[in-house]
C-alpha positions in Angstrom: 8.0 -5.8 131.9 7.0 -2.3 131.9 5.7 -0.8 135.1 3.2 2.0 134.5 3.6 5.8 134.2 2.7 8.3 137.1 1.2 11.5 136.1 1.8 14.5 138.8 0.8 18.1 139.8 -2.3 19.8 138.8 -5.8 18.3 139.9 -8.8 21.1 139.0 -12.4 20.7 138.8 -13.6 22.7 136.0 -17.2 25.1 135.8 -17.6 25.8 132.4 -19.7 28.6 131.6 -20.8 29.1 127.7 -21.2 33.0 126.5 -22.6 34.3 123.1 -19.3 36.2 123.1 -15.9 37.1 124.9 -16.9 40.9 126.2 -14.9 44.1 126.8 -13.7 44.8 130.2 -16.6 46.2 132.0 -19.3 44.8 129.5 -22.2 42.2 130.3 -22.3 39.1 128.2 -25.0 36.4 128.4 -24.2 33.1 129.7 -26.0 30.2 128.0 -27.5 27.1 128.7 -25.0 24.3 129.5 -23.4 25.2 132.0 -21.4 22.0 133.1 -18.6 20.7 135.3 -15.8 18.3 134.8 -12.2 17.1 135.8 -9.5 19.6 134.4 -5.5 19.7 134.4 -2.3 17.8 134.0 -3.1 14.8 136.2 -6.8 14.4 135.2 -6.8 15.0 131.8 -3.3 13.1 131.0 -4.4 10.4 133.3 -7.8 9.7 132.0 -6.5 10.7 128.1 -4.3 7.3 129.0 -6.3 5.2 130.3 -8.8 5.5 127.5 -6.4 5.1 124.8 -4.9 2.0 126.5 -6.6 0.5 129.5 -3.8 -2.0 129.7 -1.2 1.0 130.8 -1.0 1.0 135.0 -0.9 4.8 135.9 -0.4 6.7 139.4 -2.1 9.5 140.2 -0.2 12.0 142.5 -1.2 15.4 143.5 -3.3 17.2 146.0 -6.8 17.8 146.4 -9.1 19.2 148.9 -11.4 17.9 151.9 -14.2 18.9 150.1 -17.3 17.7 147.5 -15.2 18.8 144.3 -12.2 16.4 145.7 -14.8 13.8 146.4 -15.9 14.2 142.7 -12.0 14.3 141.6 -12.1 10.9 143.2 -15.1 9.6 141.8 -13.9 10.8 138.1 -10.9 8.9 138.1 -11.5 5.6 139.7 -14.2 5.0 136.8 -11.1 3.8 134.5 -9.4 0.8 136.5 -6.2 1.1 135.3 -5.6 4.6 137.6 -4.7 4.2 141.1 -5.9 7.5 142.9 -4.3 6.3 146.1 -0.9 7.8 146.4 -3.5 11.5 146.1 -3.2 13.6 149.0 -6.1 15.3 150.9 -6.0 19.4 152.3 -7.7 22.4 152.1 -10.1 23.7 149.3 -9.8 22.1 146.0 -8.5 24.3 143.0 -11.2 24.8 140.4 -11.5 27.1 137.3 -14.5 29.1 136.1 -14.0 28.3 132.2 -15.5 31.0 129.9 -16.3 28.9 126.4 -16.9 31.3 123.5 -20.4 29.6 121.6 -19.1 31.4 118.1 -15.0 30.8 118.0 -15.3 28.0 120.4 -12.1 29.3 122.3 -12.2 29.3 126.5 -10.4 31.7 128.9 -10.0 30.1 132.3 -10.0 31.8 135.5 -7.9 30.0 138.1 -8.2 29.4 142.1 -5.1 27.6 142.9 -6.4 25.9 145.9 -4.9 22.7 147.2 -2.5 22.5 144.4 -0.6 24.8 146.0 0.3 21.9 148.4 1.9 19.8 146.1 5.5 19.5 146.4 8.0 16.7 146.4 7.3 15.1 150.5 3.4 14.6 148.4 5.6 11.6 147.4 5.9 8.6 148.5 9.2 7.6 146.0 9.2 3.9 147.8 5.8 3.1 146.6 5.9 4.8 143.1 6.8 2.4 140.7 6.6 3.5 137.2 8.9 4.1 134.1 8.0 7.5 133.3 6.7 10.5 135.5 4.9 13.1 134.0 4.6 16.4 135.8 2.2 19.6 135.0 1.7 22.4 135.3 5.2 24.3 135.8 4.1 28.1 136.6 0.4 27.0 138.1 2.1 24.9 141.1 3.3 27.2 143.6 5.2 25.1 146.1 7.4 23.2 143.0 7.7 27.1 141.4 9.8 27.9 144.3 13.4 28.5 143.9 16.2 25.6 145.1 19.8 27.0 145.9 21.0 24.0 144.9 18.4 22.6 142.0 17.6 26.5 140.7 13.8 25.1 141.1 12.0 22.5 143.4 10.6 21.4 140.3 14.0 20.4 139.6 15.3 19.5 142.5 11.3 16.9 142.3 12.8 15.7 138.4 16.1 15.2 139.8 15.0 13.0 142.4 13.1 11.1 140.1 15.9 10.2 137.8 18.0 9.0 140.6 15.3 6.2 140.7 15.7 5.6 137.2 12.3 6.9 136.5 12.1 8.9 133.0 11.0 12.4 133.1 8.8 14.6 131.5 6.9 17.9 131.8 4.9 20.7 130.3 4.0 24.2 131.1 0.7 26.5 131.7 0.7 29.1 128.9 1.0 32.9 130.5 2.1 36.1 129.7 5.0 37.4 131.7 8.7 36.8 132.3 8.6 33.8 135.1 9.5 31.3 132.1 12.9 32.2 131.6 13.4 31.8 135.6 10.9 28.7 136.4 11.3 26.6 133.4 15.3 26.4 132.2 16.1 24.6 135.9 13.8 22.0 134.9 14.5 21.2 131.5 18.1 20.0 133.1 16.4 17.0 134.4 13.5 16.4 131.8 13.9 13.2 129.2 10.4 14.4 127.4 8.9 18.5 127.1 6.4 18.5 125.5 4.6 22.2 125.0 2.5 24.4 123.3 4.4 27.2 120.3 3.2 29.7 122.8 5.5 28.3 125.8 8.2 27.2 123.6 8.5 30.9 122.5 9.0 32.5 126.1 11.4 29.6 127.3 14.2 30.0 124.3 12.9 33.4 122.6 12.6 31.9 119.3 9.4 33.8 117.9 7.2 30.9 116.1 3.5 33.5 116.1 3.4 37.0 115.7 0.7 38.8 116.8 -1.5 35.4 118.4 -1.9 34.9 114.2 1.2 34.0 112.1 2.8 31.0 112.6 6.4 30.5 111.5 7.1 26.1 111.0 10.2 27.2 109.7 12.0 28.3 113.1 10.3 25.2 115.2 13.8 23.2 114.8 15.7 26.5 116.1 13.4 26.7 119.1 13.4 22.8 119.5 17.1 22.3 119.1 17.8 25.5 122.2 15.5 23.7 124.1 17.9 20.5 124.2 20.6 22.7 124.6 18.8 23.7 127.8 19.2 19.9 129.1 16.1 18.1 127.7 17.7 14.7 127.0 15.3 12.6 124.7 12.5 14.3 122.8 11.9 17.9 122.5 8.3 18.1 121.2 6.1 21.4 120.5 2.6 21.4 119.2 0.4 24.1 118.1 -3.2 23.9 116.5 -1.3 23.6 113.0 0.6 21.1 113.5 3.0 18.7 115.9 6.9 18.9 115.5 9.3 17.4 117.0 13.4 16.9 117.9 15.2 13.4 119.5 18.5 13.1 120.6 20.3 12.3 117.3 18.9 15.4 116.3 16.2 14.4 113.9 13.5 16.5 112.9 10.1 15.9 112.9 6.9 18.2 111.4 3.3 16.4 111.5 0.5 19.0 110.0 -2.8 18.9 111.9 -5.7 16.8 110.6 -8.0 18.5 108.1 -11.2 18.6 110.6 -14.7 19.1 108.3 -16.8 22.5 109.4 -18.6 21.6 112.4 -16.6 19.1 114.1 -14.4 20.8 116.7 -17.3 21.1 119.9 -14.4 22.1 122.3 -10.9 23.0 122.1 -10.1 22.5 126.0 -8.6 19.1 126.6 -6.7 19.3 123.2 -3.0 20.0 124.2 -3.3 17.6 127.0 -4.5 15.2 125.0 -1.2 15.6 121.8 1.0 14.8 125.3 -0.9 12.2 126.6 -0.4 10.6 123.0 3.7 11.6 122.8 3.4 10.0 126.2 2.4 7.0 125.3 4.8 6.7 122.6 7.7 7.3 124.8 6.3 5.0 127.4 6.0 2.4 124.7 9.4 2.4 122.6 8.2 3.7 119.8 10.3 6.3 117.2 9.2 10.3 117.5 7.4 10.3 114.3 4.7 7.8 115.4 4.6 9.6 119.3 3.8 12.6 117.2 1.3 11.3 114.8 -0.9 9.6 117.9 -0.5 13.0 119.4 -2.1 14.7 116.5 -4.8 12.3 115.8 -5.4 12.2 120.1 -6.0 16.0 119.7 -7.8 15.4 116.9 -10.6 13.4 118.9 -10.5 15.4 122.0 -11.5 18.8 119.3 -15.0 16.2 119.1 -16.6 16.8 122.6 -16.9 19.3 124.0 -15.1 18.4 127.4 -11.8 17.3 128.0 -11.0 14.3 127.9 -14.9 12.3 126.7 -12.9 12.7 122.9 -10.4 10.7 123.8 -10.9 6.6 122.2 -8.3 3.3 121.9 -5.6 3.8 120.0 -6.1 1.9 117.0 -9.7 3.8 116.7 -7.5 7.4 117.3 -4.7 6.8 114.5 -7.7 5.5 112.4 -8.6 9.2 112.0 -5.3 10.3 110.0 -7.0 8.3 107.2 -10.5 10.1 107.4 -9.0 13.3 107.9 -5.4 13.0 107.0 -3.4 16.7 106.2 -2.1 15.5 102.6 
C-alpha cells in the first residue's frame, strides 16, 4: 500500500497587486482594484494542486513558517483539504511573503520576494522517523538559503537533504526558482545526483546544462529539449527528466525515451492567471510518478493540470479531480 508523498521547502503568502501595465524603472503605474492575498510556493501550491486532484493521496507538509498572522493563515489554507497534514511545519520568525505585480493586459506577474522564515528550513526541520511517504518533493532550489549552502561532502545541503532521503527509500524529486545569474551551475548539479524526478521550467533547464531552448525570452527551439533532457540525466537524475514550458511538456525516462506533449489550445479569454501554472504541470508529473504510471500519461495530466490552473486567477483555485483535468485535452486538445 502506498504511503503518501511529502512536499518540502517553500511556504509564501502571496499579495497580489494588479497594474494597467509593467512600468519603466522610475515610472508610476496604477494599481487596480483586486488586490488579493493567497498561499504561494512549492509546498502550498504542490500540496493543495494534490490534494484537489486526488483527495485520496496522504501528503506531509514540511517547511517553515513564521510566528505570525500570515503563518496562521498558511495554516488555515492548508488544513481546508484533509488529506494534508500541516503538522510536521515548523514555526520561527517572520513569514516569507511576495508582493506579486499581475500585468491586467499580458496577464504575466513579476514577484518581489522577502525570504523570511524559509530561510530556516534545512534538513534538522525533519523529523525522518515520522515522515512516511514514497516520494519527497522539494522546492525551491536557489530561493532556500539554508539547503543553498555548500556541503564538503554532498557539494550542497540540498544534496546532502536528497541523499538522506533516499537512504530511507524515499523517492526524490525537485524543481528550481527561475533567475538570472550563474548560481545554477553551482547550486543545482549537486542535487540532481540524488534526484529520481526534476521537473522544471525551459528557462531553468537552459542555465543548469547550457543547452539554449529560447532566444531572446521569444523563440523556442523543441528540437534541442532531448539534448538538454538527456545532460540533465547525465548529471545524476535517475528516473524522469521532465521540462515544461508554456508550449508544451517534454519529457526523458531512464530507458531513454522521449516524450513531447504540445500545450492545450486555450480559446481567447480563458487564461485569468498565469501564476500557479508550473507548479501545477509538476504536481500533475507528481502524481503520475507517485502512481506508477508511464511518462507520457504524467505529462499529459501535467499539461491539462496547467491547463486548469491558467482558469483562475490564483494559484492553485484551477486545480479539479483528475478525471475532470484530463477531460480538458478533449475540449481543448493541441491536434
Amino acid at each position: 500500500m502506498k504511503k503518501g508523498i511529502g512536499v518540502a521547502g517553500n511556504l509564501i503568502v502571496d499579495i497580489t497587486y494588479p497594474v494597467e501595465r509593467w512600468p519603466r524603472e522610475s515610472e508610476l503605474v496604477t494599481i487596480t482594484e483586486g488586490i488579493s492575498r493567497s498561499t504561494g510556493g512549492a509546498v502550498c501550491n504542490v500540496a493543495v494542486d494534490l490534494a484537489r486532484l486526488d483527495a485520496t493521496v496522504p501528503l506531509k507538509t514540511l517547511g517553515v513558517i513564521g510566528t505570525d498572522g500570515e503563518g496562521d493563515y498558511i495554516l488555515e489554507e492548508l488544513e481546508k483539504y484533509g488529506n494534508i497534514d500541516t503538522s510536521l511545519l515548523k514555526r520561527k520568525g517572520s513569514t516569507s511573503f511576495t508582493a506579486v505585480m499581475s500585468n491586467n493586459t499580458t496577464k504575466n506577474r513579476t514577484f518581489f520576494q522577502y525570504r523570511g522564515a524559509n530561510a530556516f528550513f534545512q534538513e534538522d526541520c525533519i523529523p525522518w522517523e515520522e515522515l512516511d511517504i514514497d516520494l519527497l518533493h522539494v522546492g525551491y532550489i536557489l530561493l532556500l538559503d539554508a539547503l543553498d549552502q555548500k556541503d564538503a561532502e554532498y557539494g550542497t545541503r540540498m544534496a546532502r537533504l536528497l541523499a538522506r532521503a533516499r537512504e530511507r527509500g524515499i523517492k526524490t524529486s525537485i524543481d528550481v526558482v527561475t533567475e538570472t545569474g550563474n548560481r545554477f551551475q553551482d547550486l543545482v548539479p549537486p542535487a540532481l545526483r540524488y534526484t529520481d524526478y526534476c521537473i522544471i521550467n525551459e528557462l531553468e533547464a537552459q542555465q543548469i546544462t547550457g543547452v539554449i531552448l529560447r532566444e531572446d525570452g521569444e523563440r523556442l527551439y523543441p528540437e534541442r529539449m532531448r539534448e538538454a533532457l538527456e545532460k540533465m540525466m547525465e548529471m545524476g537524475v535517475s528516473t524522469w527528466a521532465v521540462i515544461h514550458c508554456p508550449e508544451g511538456g517534454f519529457g526523458l525516462d531512464r530507458e531513454g525515451s522521449f516524450v513531447s506533449c504540445d500545450s492545450l489550445r486555450l480559446p481567447k479569454g480563458y487564461i485569468q492567471g498565469t501564476v500557479g501554472a508550473g507548479d501545477a504541470f509538476c504536481s500533475g508529473v507528481l502524481y503520475g510518478a507517485w502512481k506508477g504510471w508511464e511518462l507520457k500519461k504524467a505529462i499529459r495530466l501535467g499539461t491539462c493540470g496547467a491547463a486548469a490552473s491558467l482558469s483562475r486567477p490564483g494559484a492553485t483555485e484551477g486545480m479539479a479531480p483528475v478525471e475532470q483535468v484530463l477531460e480538458l485535452e478533449g475540449k481543448f486538445s493541441a491536434e
